[in-house]
KOLFI-14440 format. One line per field, with one value per residue (C-alpha): residue number from 1; residue in three letters; y, x, z. Coordinates in Angstrom, 1 decimal. Layout:
% residues N
nr: NUM	...
rest: Ala	...
north: Y	...
east: X	...
up: Z	...
//
This chain:
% residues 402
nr: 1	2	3	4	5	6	7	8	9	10	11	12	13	14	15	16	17	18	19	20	21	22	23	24	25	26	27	28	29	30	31	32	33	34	35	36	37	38	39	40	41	42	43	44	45	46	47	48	49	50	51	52	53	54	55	56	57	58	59	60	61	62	63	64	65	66	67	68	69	70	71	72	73	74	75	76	77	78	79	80	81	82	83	84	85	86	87	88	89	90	91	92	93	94	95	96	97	98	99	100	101	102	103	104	105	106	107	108	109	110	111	112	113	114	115	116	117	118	119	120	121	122	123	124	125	126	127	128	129	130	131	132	133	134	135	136	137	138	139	140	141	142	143	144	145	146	147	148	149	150	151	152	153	154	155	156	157	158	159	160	161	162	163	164	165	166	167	168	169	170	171	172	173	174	175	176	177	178	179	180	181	182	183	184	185	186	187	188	189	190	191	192	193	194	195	196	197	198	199	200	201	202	203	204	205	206	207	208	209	210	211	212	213	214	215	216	217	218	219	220	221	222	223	224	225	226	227	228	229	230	231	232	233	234	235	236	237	238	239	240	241	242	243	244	245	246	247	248	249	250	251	252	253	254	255	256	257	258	259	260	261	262	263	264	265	266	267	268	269	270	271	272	273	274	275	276	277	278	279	280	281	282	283	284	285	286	287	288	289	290	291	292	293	294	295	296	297	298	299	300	301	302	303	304	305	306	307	308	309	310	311	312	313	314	315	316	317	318	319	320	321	322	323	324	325	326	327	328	329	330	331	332	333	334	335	336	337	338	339	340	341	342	343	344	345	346	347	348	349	350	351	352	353	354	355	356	357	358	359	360	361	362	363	364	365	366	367	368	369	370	371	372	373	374	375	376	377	378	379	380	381	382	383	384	385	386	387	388	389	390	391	392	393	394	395	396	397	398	399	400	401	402
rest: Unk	Unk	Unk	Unk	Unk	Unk	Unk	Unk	Unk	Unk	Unk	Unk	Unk	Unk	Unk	Unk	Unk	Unk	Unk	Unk	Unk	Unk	Unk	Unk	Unk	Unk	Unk	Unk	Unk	Unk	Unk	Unk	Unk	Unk	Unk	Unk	Unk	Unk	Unk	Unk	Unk	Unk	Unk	Unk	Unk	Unk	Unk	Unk	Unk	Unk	Unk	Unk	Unk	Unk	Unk	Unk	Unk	Unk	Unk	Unk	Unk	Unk	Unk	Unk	Unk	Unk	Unk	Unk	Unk	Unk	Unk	Unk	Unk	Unk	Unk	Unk	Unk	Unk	Unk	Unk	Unk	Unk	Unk	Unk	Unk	Unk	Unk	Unk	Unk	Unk	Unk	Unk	Unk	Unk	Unk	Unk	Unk	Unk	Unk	Unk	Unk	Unk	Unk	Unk	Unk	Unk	Unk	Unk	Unk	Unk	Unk	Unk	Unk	Unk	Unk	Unk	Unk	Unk	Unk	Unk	Unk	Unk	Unk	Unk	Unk	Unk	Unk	Unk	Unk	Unk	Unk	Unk	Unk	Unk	Unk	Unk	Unk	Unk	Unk	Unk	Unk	Unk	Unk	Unk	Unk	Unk	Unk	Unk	Unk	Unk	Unk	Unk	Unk	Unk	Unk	Unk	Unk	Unk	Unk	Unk	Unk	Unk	Unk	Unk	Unk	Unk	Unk	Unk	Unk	Unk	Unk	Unk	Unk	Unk	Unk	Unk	Unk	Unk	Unk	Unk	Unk	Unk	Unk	Unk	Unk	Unk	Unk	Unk	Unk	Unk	Unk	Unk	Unk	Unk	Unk	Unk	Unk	Unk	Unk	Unk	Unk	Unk	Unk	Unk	Unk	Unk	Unk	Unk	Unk	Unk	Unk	Unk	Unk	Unk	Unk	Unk	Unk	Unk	Unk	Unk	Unk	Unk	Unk	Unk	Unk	Unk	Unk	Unk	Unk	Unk	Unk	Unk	Unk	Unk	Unk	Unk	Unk	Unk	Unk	Unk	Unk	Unk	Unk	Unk	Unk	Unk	Unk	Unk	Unk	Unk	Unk	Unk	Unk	Unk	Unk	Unk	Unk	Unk	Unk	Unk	Unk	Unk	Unk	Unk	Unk	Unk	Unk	Unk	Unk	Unk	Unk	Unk	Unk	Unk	Unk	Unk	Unk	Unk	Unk	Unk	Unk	Unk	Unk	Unk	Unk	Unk	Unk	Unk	Unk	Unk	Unk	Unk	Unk	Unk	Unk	Unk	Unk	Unk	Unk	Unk	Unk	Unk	Unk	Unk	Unk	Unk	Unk	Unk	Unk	Unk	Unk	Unk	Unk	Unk	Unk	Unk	Unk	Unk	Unk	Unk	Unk	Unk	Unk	Unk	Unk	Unk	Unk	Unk	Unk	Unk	Unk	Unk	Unk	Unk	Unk	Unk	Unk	Unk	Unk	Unk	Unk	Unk	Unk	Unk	Unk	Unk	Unk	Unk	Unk	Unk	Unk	Unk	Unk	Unk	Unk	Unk	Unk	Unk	Unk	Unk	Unk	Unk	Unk	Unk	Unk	Unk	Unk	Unk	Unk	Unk	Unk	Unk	Unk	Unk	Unk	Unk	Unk	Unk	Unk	Unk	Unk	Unk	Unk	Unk	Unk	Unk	Unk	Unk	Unk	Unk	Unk	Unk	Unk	Unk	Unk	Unk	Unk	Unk	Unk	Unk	Unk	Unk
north: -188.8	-187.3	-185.4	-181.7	-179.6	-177.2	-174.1	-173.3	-169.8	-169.1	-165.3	-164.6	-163.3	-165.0	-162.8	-162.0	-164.0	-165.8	-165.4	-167.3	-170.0	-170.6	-170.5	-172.8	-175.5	-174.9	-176.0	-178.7	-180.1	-180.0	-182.2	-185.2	-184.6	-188.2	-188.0	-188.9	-185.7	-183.5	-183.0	-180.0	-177.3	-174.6	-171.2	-168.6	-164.7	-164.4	-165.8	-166.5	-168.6	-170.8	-172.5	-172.0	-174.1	-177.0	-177.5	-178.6	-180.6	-178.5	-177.6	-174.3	-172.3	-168.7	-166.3	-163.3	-160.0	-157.0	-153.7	-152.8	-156.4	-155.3	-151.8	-153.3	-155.8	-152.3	-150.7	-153.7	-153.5	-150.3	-151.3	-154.3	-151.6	-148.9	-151.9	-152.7	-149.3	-149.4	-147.1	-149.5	-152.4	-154.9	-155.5	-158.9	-161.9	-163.0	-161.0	-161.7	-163.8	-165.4	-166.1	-168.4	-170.3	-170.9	-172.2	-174.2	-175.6	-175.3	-175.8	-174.1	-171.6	-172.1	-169.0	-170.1	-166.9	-163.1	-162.1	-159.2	-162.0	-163.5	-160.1	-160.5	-163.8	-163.6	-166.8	-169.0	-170.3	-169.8	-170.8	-167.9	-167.5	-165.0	-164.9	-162.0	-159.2	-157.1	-153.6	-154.0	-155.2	-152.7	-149.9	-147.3	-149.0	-147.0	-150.1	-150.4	-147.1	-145.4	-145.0	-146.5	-149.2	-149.6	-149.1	-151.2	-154.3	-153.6	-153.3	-156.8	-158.8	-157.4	-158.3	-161.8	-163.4	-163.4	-164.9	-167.3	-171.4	-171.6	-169.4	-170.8	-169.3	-170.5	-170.3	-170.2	-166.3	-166.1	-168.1	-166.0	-162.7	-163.3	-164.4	-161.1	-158.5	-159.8	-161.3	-164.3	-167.7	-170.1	-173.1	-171.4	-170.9	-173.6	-173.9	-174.5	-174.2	-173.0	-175.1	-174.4	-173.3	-176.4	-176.4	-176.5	-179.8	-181.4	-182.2	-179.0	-178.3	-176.2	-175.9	-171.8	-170.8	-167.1	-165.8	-166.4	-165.2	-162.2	-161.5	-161.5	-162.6	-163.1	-165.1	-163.6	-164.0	-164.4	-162.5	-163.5	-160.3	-157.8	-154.3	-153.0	-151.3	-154.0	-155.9	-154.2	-154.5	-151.6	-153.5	-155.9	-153.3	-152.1	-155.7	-156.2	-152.6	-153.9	-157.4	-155.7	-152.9	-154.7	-158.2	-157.9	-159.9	-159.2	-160.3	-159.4	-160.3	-160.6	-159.8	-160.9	-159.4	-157.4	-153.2	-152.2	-148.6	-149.3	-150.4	-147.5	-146.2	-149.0	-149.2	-145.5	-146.9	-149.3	-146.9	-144.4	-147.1	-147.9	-151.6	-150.5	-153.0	-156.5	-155.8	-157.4	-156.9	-159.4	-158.9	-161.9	-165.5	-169.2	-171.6	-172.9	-170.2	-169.4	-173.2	-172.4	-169.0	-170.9	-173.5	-171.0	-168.8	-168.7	-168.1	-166.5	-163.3	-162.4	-159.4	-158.5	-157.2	-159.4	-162.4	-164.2	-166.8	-166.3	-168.6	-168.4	-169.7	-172.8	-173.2	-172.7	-175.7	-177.6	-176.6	-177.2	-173.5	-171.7	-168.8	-165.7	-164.2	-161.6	-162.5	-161.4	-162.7	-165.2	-165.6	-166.9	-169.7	-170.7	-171.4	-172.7	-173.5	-174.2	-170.1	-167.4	-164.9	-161.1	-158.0	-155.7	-152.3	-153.5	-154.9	-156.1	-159.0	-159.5	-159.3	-161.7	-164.7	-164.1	-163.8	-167.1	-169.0	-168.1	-169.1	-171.9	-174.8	-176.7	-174.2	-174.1	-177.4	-177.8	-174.9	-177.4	-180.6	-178.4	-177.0	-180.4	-181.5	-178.0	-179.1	-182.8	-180.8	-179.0	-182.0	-183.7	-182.0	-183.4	-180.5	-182.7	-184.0	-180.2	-179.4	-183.1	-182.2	-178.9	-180.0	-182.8	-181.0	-178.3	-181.4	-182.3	-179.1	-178.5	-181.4	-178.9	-176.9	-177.6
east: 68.4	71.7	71.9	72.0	74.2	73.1	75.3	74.2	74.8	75.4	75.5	75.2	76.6	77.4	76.3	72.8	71.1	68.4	69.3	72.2	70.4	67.7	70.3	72.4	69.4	68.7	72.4	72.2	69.0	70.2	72.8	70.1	69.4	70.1	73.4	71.5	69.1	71.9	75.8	76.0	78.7	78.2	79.7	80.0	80.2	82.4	85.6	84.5	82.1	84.3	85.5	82.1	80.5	83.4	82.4	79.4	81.0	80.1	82.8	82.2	84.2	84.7	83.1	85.3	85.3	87.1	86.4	86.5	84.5	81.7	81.7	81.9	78.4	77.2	77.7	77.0	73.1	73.0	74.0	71.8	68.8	70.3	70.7	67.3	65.8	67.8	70.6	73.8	74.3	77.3	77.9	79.9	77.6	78.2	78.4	81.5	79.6	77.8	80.8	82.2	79.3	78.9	82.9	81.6	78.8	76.1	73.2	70.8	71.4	69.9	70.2	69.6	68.7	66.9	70.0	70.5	72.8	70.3	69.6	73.3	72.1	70.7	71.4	71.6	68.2	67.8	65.5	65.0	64.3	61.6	61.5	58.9	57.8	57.4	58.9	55.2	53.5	55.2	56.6	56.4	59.8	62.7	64.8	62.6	61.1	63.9	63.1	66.4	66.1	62.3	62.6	66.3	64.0	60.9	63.0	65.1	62.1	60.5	63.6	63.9	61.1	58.9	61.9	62.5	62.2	61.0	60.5	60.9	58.5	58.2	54.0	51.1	50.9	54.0	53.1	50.0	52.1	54.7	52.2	49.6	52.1	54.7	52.3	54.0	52.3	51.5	52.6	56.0	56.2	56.9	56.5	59.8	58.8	61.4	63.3	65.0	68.6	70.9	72.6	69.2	68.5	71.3	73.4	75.5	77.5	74.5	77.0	76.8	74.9	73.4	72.3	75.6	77.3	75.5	75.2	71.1	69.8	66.1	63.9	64.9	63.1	65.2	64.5	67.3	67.0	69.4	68.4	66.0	63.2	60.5	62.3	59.9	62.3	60.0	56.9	58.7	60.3	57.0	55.7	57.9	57.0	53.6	54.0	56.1	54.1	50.3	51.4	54.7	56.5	60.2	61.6	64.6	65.3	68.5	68.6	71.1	71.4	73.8	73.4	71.6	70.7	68.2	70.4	71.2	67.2	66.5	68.9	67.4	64.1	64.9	66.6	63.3	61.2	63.3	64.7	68.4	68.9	67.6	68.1	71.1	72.5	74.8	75.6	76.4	77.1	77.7	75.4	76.6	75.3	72.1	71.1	72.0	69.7	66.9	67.1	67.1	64.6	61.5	60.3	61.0	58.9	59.2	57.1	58.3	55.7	57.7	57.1	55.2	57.4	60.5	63.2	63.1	59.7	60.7	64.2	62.2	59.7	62.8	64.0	61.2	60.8	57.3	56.8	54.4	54.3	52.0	48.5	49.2	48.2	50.9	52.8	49.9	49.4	52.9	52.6	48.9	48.1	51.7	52.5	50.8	49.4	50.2	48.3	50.9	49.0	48.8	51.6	49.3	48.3	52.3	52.4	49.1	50.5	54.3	52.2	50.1	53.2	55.1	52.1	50.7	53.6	50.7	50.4	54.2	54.2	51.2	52.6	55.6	54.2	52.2	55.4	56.7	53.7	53.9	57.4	56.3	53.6	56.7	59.1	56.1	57.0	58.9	60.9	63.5	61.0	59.9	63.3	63.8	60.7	61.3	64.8	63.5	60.4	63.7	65.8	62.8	62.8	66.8	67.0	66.0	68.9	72.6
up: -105.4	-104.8	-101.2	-101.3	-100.6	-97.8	-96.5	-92.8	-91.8	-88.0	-87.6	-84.1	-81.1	-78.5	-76.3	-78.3	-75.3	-76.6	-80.4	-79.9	-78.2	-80.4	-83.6	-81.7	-81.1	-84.8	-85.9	-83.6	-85.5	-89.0	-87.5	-87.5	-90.9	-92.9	-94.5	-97.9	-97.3	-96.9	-97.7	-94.9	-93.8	-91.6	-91.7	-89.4	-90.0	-86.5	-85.5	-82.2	-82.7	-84.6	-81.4	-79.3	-82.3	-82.2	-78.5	-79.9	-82.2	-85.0	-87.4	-89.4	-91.9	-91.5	-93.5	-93.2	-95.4	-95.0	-95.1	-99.1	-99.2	-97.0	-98.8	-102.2	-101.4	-100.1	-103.5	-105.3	-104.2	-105.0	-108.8	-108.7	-108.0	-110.6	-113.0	-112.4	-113.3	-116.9	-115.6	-115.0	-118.1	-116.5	-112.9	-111.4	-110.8	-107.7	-104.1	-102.3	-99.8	-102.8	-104.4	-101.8	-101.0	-104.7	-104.5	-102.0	-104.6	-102.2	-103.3	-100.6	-97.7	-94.3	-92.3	-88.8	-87.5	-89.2	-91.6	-93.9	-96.0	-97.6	-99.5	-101.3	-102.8	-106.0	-107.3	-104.8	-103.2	-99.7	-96.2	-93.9	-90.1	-89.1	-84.7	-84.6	-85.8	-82.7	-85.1	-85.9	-83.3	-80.8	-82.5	-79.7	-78.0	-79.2	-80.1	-83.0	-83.4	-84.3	-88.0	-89.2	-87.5	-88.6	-92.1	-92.3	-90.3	-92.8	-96.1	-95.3	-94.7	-97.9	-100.1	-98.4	-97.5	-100.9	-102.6	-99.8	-100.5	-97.2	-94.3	-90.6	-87.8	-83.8	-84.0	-85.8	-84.7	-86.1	-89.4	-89.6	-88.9	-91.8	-94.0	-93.7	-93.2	-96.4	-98.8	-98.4	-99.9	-96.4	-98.1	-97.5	-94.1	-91.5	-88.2	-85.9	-81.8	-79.4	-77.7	-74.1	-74.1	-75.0	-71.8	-69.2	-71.6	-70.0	-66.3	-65.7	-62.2	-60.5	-56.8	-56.9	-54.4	-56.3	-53.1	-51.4	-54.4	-54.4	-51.2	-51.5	-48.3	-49.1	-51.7	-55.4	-58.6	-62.1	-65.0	-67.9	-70.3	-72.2	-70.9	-73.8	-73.2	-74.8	-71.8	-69.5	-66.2	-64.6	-64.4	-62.5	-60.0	-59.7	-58.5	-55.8	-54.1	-54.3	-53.1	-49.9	-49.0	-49.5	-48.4	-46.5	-48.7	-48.9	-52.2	-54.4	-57.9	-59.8	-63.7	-66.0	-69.6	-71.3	-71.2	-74.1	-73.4	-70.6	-67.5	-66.0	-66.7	-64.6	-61.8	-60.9	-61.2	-58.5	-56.2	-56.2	-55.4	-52.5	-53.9	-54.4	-51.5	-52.9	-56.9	-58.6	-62.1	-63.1	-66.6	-68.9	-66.8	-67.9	-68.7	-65.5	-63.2	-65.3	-64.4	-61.0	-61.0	-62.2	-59.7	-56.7	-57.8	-56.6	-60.1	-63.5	-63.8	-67.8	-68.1	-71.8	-74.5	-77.0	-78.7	-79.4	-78.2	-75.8	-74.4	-70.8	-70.2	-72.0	-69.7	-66.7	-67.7	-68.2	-65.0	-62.4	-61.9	-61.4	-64.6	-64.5	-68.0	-69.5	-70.2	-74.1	-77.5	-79.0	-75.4	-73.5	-76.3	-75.3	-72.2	-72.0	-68.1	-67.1	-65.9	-63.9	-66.4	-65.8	-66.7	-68.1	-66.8	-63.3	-61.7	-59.0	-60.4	-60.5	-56.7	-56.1	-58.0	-55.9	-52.8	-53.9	-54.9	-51.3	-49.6	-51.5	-52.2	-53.9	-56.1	-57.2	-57.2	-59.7	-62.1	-62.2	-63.3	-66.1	-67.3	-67.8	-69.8	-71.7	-72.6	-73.7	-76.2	-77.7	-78.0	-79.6	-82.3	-85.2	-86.3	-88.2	-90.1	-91.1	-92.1	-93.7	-95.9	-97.0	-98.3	-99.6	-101.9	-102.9	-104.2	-106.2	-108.2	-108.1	-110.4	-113.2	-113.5	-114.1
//
């Protein structure tokens, strides 16, 4: 059977965090795909990721529209609905960004990441990537309540993911999620786990010293996050008063993370509780120096209400740190045994486990060896074979049409 012809769409920011990570793993596995599975070429919707990807030995094609371009698709859905309803009679048959993957003859369109692209294809079959659903498992945060924003999220999924050949989800909550809250068949959506950050897979330079480099001269705990609310950087904060003034404990924390509204929220949280002193905010580093972080830490505290999986967790396993993480549907099934679970409404249980984990090296050194084997139960899993099949059962039926 003749290979098809996949388009890969890589639509992130570099800077995204964890969304570039986990689309980056993702472009890295449809590299193993058998040559006779798929012909593939990737594209990317930003210039600078053309030569991030190429260090990775990915060559992709830029997909660049201009203005009138982007404002035109714009329009064009607008038709497509009017059309619908009887009220428009002709309109072009291809998008702009259909157009050129359709000059490309691709056959089907992996979107490595949540994209409102895969609403301009109408012709074209497509696979989709759903990472949560948090806009409706946690609407009070104002990154997602915001009703725009709600209803933009909302309205995208329900356009794509019914018409989707296959759907791509990190859990069986996830699976479960899409498949109750869309209407979408099961049979359609497929299970792709997490995988640590590409760079914490591999040797990297770790000879940054953070604590010398940030002038932090006590134990720290890492928390890798972009500053939104959903980040919860306040239960933390509130941890470390704890784990000071009931146990005596003196401990800092550096966060790195891009500003997303909530950084400077949170940098007067920490000066009213006293922890201007020990708190760093570091902003966006190398892969280098988030290695290095890890590695001098004396654990990654992730107290986010998000998931239900997240990257860090995974990076720390990889890395031989200790993890606490919130004892919450979905994120405690990702972590099994291998972290320290946290109640989200008392930050006390926060300050137990750091006061166990300073105290107890046995107990550090246990939560390591579980993260390893957490991480073995992951890799155990054959996602090229998922991908491999799904292409494969799409071949089967694109033999039907010219």
């Amino acid at each position: 059977m003749k290979a098809i012809r996949l388009g890969v769409v890589f639509d992130q920011e570099i800077h995204s965090g964890g969304g570039y990570q986990q689309a980056l793993n993702a472009a890295l596995l449809v590299r193993e795909l058998p040559a006779n599975v798929a012909e593939v070429t990737f594209f990317s919707t930003l210039q600078k990721n053309i030569p991030a990807l190429a260090s990775h030995g990915i060559k992709a094609k830029l997909l660049s529209f201009s203005f009138f371009e982007k404002l035109r698709n714009y329009l064009r859905r607008q038709i497509t609905t009017a059309r619908l309803l009887g009220l428009v009679e002709n309109i072009e048959r291809f998008s702009p960004f259909e157009k050129i993957l359709v000059n490309h003859q691709i056959d089907l369109v992996y979107f490595l990441s949540p994209s409102i692209s895969a609403r301009s294809l109408e012709m074209l079959n497509y696979i989709t990537t759903v990472w949560d659903l948090c806009h409706r498992d946690d609407p009070e945060f104002p990154e997602v309540r915001w009703s725009r924003n709600f209803e933009a999220r909302d309205q995208t999924y329900m356009a794509i993911l019914p018409r989707a050949v296959a759907i791509f989800v990190d859990s069986e909550v996830g699976k479960k999620n899409t498949a109750r809250r869309y209407g979408v068949d099961q049979e359609r959506i497929h299970i792709l786990p997490f995988q640590a950050a590409e760079a914490t897979q591999r040797e990297v330079d770790c000879s940054i010293d953070p604590s010398e480099k940030y002038q932090l001269d006590l134990p720290y705990v890492f928390y890798p996050a972009q500053f939104w609310a959903h980040k919860n950087h306040v239960y933390l904060l509130e941890g470390l008063r704890l784990l000071e003034d009931q146990y005596g404990k003196r401990v800092g924390a550096i966060f790195s993370g891009g500003d997303m509204g909530c950084r400077a929220y949170i940098e007067r949280f920490a000066n009213n509780l006293g922890l201007k002193d020990r708190i760093r905010f570091i902003g966006f580093v190398s892969n280098e120096e988030i290695v290095a972080l890890y590695r001098h830490s004396i654990a990654l505290v992730m107290p986010s209400y998000f998931g239900p999986t997240n990257l860090p967790p995974l990076e720390a396993f990889q890395l031989g740190v200790p993890v606490l993480y919130p004892d919450k549907a979905g994120l405690r099934e990702q972590v099994g045994d291998a972290a320290l679970l946290m109640d989200l409404k008392n930050p006390q249980s926060m300050a137990i486990h750091l006061k166990n984990l300073i105290e107890d090296d046995h107990l550090a050194r246990r939560l390591i060896i579980a993260g390893y084997e957490r991480l073995k139960f992951f890799d155990s899993y054959d996602r090229v074979s998922v991908l491999q099949k799904v292409i494969e059962d799409f071949s089967w039926r694109r033999l039907c049409w010219e």
